[in-house]
C-alpha positions as CSV (number, residue, x, y, z in Angstrom):
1,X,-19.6,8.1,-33.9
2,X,-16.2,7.5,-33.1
3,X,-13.8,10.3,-31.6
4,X,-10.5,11.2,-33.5
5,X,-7.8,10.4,-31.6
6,X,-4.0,11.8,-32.3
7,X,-2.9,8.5,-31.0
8,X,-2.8,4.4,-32.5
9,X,-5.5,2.1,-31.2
10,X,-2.9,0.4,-29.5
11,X,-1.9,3.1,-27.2
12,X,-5.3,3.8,-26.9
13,X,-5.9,0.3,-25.4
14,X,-2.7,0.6,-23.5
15,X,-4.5,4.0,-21.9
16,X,-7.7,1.9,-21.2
17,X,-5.3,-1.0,-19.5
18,X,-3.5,1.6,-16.9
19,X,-6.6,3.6,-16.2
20,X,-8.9,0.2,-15.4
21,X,-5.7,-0.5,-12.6
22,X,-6.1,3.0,-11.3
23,X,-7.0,3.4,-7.8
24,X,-9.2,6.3,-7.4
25,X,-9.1,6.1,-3.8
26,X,-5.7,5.7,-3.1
27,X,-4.4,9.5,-2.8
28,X,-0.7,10.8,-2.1
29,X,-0.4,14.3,-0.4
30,X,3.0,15.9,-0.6
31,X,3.8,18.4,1.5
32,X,6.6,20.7,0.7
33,X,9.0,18.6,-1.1
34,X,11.5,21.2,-2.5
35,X,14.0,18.9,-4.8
36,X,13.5,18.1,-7.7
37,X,15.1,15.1,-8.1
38,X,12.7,13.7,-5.2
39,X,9.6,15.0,-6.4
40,X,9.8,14.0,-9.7
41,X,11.0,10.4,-8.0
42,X,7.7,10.5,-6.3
43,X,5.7,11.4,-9.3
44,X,7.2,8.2,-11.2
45,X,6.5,6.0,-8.3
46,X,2.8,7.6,-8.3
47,X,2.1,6.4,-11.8
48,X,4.0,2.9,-11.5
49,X,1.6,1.9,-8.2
50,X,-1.7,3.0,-10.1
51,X,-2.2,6.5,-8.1
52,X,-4.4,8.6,-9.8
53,X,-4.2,11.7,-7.7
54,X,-1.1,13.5,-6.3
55,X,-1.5,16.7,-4.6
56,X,1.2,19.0,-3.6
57,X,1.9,21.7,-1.3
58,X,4.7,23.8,-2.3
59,X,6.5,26.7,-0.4
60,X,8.3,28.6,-2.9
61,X,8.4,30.7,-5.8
62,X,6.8,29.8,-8.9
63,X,6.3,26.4,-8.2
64,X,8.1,22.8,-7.9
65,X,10.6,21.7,-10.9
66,X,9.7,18.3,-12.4
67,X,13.0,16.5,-13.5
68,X,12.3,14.9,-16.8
69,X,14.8,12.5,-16.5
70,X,13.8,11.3,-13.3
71,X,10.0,11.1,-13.5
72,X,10.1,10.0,-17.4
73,X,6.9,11.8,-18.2
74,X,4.9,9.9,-15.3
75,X,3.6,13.5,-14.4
76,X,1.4,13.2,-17.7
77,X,-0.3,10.5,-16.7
78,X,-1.4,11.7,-13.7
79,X,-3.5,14.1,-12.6
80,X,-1.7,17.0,-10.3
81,X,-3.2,19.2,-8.2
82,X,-1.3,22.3,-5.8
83,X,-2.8,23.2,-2.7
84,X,-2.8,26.4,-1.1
85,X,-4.4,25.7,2.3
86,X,-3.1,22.1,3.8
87,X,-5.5,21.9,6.7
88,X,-8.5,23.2,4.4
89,X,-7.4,20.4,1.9
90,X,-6.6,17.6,4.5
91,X,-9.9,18.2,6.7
92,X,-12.0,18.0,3.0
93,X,-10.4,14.9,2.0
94,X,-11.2,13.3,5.6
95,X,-14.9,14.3,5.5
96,X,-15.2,12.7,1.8
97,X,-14.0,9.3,4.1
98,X,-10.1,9.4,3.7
99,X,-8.0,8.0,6.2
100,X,-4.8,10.5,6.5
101,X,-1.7,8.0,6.8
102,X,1.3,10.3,7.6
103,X,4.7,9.5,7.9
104,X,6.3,10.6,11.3
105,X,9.2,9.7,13.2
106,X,8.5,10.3,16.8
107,X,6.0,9.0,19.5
108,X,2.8,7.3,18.3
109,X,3.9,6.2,15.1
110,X,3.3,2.9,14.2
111,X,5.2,0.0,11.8
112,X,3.8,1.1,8.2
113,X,2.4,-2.4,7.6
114,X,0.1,-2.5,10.0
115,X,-2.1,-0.2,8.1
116,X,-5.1,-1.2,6.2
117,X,-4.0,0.7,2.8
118,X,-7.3,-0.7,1.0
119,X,-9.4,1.7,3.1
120,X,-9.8,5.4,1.0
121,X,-6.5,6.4,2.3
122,X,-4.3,9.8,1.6
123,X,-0.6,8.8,2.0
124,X,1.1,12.2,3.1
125,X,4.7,12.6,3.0
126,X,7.1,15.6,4.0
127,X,9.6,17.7,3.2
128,X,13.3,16.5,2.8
129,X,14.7,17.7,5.8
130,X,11.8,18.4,8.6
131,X,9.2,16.0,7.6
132,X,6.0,16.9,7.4
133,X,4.6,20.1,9.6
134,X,3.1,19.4,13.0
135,X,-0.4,21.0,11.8
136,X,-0.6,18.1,9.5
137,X,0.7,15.8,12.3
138,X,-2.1,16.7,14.4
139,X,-5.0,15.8,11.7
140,X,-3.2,12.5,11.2
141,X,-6.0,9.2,11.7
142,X,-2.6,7.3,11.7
143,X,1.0,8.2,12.1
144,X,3.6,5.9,10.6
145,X,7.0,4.9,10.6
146,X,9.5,3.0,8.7
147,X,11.3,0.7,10.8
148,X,15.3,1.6,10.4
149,X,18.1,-0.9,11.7
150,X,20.9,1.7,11.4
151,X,22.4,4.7,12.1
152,X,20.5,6.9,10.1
153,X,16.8,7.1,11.6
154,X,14.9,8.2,7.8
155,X,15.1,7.3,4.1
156,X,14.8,9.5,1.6
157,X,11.2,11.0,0.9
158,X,11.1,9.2,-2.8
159,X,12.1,6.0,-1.3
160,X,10.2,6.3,2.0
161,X,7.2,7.1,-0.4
162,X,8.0,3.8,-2.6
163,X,8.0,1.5,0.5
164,X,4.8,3.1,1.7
165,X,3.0,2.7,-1.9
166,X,4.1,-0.9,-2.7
167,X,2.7,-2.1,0.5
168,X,-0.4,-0.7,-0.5
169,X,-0.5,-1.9,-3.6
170,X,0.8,-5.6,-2.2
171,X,-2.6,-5.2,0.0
172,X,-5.0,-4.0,-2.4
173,X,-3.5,-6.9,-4.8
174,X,-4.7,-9.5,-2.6
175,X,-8.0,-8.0,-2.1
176,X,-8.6,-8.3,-5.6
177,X,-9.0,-4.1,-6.3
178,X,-6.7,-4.0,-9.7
179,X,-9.2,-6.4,-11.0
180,X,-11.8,-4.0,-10.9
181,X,-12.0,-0.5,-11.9
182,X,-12.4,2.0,-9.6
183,X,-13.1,4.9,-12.3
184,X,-15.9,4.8,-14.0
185,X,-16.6,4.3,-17.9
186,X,-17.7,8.2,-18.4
187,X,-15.0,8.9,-16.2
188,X,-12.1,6.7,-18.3
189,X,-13.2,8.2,-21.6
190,X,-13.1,11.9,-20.1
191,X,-9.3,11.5,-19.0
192,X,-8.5,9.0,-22.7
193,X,-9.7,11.9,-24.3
194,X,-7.5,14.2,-22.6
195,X,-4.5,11.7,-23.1
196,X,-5.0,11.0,-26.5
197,X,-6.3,14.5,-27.8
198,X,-5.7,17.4,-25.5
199,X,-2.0,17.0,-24.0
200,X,-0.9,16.4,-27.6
201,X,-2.6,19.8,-28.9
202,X,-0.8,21.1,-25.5
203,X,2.5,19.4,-25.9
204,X,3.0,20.8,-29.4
205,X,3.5,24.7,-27.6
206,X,6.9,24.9,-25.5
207,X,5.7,24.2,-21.8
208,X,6.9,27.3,-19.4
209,X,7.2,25.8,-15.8
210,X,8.5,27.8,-12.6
């Protein structure tokens, strides 16, 4: 029998389309982005690359504002997850077979395209100001850096984290790895059916964020 959707069949096959591009094991860690604007920058760039998973760790009351505006409801269609305990979270994902691939600027790092992003790979990006924290430095497989011609030595985290993501995606293109899904049948109809059925039932009370 067929499930009731709140949704047309179109968007339903548009939801089938994104989630048959999405790369299960391509994984963005942010770690204690605090504005807004940037995080919700991130978030959009997350969905446009096929991410599936974003996980945060936050440092602050309540927790991180997601700019509407900015993101344009990418958050939706992704699936967020906050972390208490970096290291914890970080040493997990490594023993599942993830390569951590952390922005740096300092000794070590290397040019950001000499990675190979279709490996299981957490991208890990920092805070605004100081980057990200020398205890996620340390667990680090690979320490990157995007090379800067000018005076100022950084980009922005939301555009450092585009650069970083659209090489990936330029590499796992040529391997062939959006023609294939990476997330299973069961495992597409499980998230349609939160899409198309539970966000709307959720949507339709006033969402209370910190």
């Amino acid at each position: 029998m067929r499930k009731r959707y709140f949704v047309l069949d179109r968007r339903l096959e548009r939801f089938r389309e994104v989630l048959r591009k999405r790369q299960k094991d391509l994984v963005v860690f942010v770690e204690n982005v605090k504005n807004e604007h940037n995080f919700s920058a991130i978030l959009r760039t997350c969905d446009a690359v096929g991410v599936h998973r974003v996980l945060y760790y936050y440092e602050g009351k309540g927790d991180v504002s997601i700019n509407e505006g900015i993101s344009l409801g990418a958050q939706r269609w992704l699936f967020l997850e906050r972390v208490y305990d970096v290291s914890q979270k970080l040493e997990e994902l490594k023993s599942e077979g993830f390569q951590l691939v952390v922005t740096w600027i300092g000794e070590g790092s290397v040019d950001f395209r000499k990675v190979d992003y279709t490996r299981p790979t957490v991208v890990v990006v920092g805070n605004e100001l100081k980057g990200v924290s020398e205890e996620v430095a340390r667990l680090a497989d690979i320490r990157i850096i995007i090379p800067m011609m000018g005076m100022v030595r950084s980009l922005n985290v939301s555009v450092a984290t585009a650069v970083v993501l659209y090489e990936a995606q330029r590499q796992r293109q040529e391997k062939g790895m959006y023609d294939r899904p990476s997330l299973s049948e069961e495992e597409m109809e499980e998230i349609i059916e939160k899409w198309a059925f539970e966000e709307i039932i959720k949507r339709r009370k006033p969402e209370v964020r910190g």
